[in-house]
Structure formats: structure tokens, C-alpha cells
C-alpha positions in Angstrom: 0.0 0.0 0.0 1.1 3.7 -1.1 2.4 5.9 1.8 0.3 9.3 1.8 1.3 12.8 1.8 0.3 14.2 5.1 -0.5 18.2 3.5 -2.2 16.9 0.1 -4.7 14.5 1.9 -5.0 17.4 4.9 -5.7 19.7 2.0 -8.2 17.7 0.2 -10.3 16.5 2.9 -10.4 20.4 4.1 -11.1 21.9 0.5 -14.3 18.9 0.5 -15.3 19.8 3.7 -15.7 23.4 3.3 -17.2 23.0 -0.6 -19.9 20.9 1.1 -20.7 23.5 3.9 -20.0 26.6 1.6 -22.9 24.6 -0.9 -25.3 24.5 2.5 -24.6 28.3 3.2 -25.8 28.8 -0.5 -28.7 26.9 0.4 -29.3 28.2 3.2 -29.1 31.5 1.8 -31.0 30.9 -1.6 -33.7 29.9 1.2 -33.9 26.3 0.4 -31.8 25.2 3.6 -35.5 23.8 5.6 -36.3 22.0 2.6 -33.0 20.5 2.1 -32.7 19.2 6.0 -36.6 18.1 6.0 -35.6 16.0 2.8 -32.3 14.6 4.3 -33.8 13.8 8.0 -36.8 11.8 6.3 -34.1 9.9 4.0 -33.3 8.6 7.7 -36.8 8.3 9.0 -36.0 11.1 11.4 -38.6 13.7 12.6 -37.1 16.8 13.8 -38.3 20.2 14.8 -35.4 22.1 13.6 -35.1 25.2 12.4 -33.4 26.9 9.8 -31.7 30.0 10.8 -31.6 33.3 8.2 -28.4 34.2 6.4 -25.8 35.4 7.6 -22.4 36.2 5.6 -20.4 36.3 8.8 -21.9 32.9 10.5 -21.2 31.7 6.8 -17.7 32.4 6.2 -16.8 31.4 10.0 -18.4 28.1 8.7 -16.4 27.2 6.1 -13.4 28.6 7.6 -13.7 26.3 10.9 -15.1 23.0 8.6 -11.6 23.7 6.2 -9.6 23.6 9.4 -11.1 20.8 11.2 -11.1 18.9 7.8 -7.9 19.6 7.3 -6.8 18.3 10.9 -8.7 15.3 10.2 -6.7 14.7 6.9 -3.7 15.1 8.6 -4.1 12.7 11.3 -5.8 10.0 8.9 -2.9 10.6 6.9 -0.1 10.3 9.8 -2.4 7.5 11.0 -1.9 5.2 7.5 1.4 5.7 7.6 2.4 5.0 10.8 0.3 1.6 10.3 2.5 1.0 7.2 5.5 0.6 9.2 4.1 -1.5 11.9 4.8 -5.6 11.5 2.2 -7.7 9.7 0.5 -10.6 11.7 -1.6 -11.4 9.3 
């Protein structure tokens, strides 16, 4: 198995991770965000009282910046994780 580079896979799984949540904001903020979580939550037979907040550009671009981070954490680790597990012995 390949060995990964720790800053590309960080960087991908941050870029995703704030795409998807910059896409909710424009949902959100084309006024389709309710629609979009009543759809979603029934896909998992869940009934929720939640309520969709109003735009906001500074809620939206804390968003994105905080998911790109936290993605890009998670990369990181998943990425230091494989490769560590590379160079361990195989019992199997």
C-alpha cells in the first residue's frame, strides 16, 4: 500500500469539507436550507423540529473557515495515522 502525503490529503479533505458547507450556506441563503434538511432527515426516518436560521455572511464564512480547518486536521491525522500503520509488523 502507497504511503500518503500528510499536507495533500490534509488539503483535500479540508477543500471537501468546506465546498460541502459553503454549498449549505448557498442553500441556506437561496432559502432552500429547511427543505434541504426536511428531505435529508426523512431519507433517515427522522422527525425533527429544527429550524433553519436566516443568512448570515459572517456565520457563513466562520463556517467554512472552521469546517476547512477541522477537515484539514482530520486529513492530517488520517494521513499520519496510514502511515504509521504502514511501518508497523504484519501478523496477518
Amino acid at each position: 500500500m502507497a504511503k500518503l502525503n500528510e499536507k495533500q490529503t490534509a488539503f483535500g479533505l479540508g477543500s471537501f469539507s468546506a465546498l460541502m458547507h459553503a454549498l449549505w450556506a448557498l442553500a441556506v441563503m437561496s432559502g432552500n436550507g429547511q427543505m434541504l434538511v426536511n428531505w435529508i432527515t426523512g431519507l433517515h426516518f427522522i422527525s425533527t423540529s429544527a429550524t433553519i436560521l436566516p443568512f448570515d455572511w459572517t456565520t457563513a464564512i466562520i463556517l467554512v473557515i472552521a469546517t476547512f480547518v477541522v477537515g484539514y486536521l482530520v486529513g492530517w491525522l488520517f494521513a499520519c495515522t496510514w502511515n504509521w500503520s504502514l511501518k508497523q509488523k504484519k501478523y496477518f
